[in-house]
C-alpha positions in Angstrom: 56.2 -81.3 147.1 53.3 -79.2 148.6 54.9 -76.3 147.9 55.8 -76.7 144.3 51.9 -77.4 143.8 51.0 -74.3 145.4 53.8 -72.1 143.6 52.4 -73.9 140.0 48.7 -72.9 140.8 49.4 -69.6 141.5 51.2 -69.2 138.2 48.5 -70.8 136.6 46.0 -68.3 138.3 48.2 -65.6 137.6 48.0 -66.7 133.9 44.5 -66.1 134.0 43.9 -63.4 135.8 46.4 -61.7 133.2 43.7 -62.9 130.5 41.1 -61.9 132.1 42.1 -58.3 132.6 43.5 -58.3 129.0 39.8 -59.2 128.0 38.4 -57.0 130.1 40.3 -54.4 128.8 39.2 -55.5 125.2 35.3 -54.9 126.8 36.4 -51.3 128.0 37.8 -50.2 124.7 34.4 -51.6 122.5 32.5 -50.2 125.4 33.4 -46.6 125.1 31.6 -45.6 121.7 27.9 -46.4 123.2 29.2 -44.8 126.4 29.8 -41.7 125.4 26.5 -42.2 123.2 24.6 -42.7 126.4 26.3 -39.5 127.8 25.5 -37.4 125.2 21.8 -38.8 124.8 21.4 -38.1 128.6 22.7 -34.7 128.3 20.3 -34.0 125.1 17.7 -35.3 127.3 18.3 -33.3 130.2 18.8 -30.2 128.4 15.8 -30.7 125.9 13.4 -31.1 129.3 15.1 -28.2 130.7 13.9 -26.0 127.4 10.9 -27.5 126.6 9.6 -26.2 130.6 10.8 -23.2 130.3 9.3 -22.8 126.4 5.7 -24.3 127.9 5.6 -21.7 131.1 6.4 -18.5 128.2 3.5 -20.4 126.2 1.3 -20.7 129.4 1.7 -17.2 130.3 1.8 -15.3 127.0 -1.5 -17.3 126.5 -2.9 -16.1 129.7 -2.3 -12.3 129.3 -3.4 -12.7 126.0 -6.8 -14.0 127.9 -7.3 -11.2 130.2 -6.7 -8.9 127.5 -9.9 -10.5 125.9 -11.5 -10.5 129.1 -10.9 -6.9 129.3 -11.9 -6.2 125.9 -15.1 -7.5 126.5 -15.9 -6.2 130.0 -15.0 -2.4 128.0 -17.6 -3.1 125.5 -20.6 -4.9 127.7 -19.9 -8.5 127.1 -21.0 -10.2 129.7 -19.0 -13.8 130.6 -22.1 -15.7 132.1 -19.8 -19.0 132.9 
């Protein structure tokens, strides 16, 4: 008697565990379109960093030389930088 209780849970359980991972499954497969948007948006975001750092240090040091040039320019003719 105890043992045909037990046997008739477990095929109960087994029942819905079976549904469960056929849900889960359903979860997975609506899942996958904003996963591999969330991939590609951190990849975009990565890279975009990446590029914009290396874009701002050119900017930074183009603009520097483009200072000391001035500097120069200045010191050659008598300007005198009193800052």
């Amino acid at each position: 008697m105890l043992l045909s209780r037990i046997i008739s849970n477990i095929e109960g359980l087994n029942v819905s565990i079976n549904d469960c991972n056929s849900i889960l499954k359903d979860i997975n497969s609506n899942a996958l379109s904003t996963e591999v948007v969330a991939r590609l948006w951190e990849s975009y975001l990565r890279n975009s960093t990446y590029n914009l750092s290396v874009t701002s240090n050119l900017k930074n040091n183009e603009g520097d030389e483009e200072e000391e040039e001035g500097e120069e320019e200045k010191l050659e003719e008598g300007e005198v930088d009193e800052s």
